[in-house]
N, C-alpha and C positions, 0 to 999 in steps of 0.2 A: 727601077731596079727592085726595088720592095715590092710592086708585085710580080716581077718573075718568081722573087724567094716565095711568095705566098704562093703563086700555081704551082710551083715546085714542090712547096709541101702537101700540097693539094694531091698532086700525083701522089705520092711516098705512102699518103695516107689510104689512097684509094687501093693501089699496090699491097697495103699489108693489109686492108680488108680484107680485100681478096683471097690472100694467103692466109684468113684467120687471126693475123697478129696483132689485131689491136683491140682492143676493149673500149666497150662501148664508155665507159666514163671518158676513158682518154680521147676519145672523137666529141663530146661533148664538151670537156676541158678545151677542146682547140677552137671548137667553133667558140667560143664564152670570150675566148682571147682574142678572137677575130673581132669578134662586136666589140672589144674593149679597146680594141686597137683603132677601129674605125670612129668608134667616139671620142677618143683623144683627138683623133684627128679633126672631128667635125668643130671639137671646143677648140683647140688650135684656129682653124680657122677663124671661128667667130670672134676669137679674141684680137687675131691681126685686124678683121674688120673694123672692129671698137675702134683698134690704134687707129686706123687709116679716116674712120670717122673723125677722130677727135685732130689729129691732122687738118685735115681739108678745114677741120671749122675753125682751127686757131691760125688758119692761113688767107685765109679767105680776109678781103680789103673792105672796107666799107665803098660803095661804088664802083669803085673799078672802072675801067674802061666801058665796059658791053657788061651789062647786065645781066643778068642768069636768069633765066624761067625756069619753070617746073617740070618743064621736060628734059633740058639738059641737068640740072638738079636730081631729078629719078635717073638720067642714064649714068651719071656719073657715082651716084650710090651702086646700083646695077654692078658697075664695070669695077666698085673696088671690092665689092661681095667675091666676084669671080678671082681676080687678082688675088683676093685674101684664099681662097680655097686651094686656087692652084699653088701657091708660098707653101700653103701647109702641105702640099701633097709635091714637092719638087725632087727632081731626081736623085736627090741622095736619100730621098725616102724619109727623112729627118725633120724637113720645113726648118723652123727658127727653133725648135729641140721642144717646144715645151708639149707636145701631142706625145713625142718619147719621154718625156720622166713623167708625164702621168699615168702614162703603160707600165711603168717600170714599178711606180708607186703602186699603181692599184693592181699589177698582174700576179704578185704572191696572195694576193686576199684570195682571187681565183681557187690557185694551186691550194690553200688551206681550207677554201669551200669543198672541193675535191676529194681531199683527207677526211673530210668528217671533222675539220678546225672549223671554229667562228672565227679564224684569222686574228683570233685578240681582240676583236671586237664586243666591249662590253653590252654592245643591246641586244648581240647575235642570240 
């Protein structure tokens, strides 16, 4: 769903090129939130990883049954890296929230780069 909205503004924007309506700050401000957006997302992910790591390890038996090698050990890191990326990127566009309140958090710093603000930032 979230990237229909994205190609959608995609269009909108290429549309008021066109037409001369937008200014080049504001095509820059959008792309800035796009990469802001997609690194939330990427930390998002790596953070479900973590969990999903630290899982398996406080779950995991001493011997067990059938023994693990290092091949199903690598496939099964493999397969929760994937799992954790696709969680963060799941159709309500949200994941587990925490990819959106870091967009939320860090997308006025943007908007006050844009103004000619150091966003409050006293090292700006």
């Amino acid at each position: 769903m979230d990237y229909i909205i994205n190609r959608m503004q995609m269009m909108d924007i290429a549309r008021q090129r066109e037409g001369g309506n937008i200014k080049k700050g504001d095509e820059e401000r959008n792309k800035k939130l796009g990469r802001l957006r997609e690194s939330a997302r990427d930390f998002e992910s790596l953070f479900i990883n973590e969990m999903f790591k630290a899982m398996r390890k406080n779950s995991e038996i001493d011997g067990g049954l059938i023994e693990k090698d290092n091949a199903t050990k690598m496939f099964e890191e493999m397969r929760d890296m994937e799992v954790a990326k696709l969680a963060a990127r799941s159709d309500s566009g949200r994941g587990i929230g925490l990819g959106e309140a870091i967009f939320e958090q860090m997308s006025p710093l943007i908007a006050a780069q844009a103004a000619g603000d150091d966003g409050g930032n006293p090292a700006g």
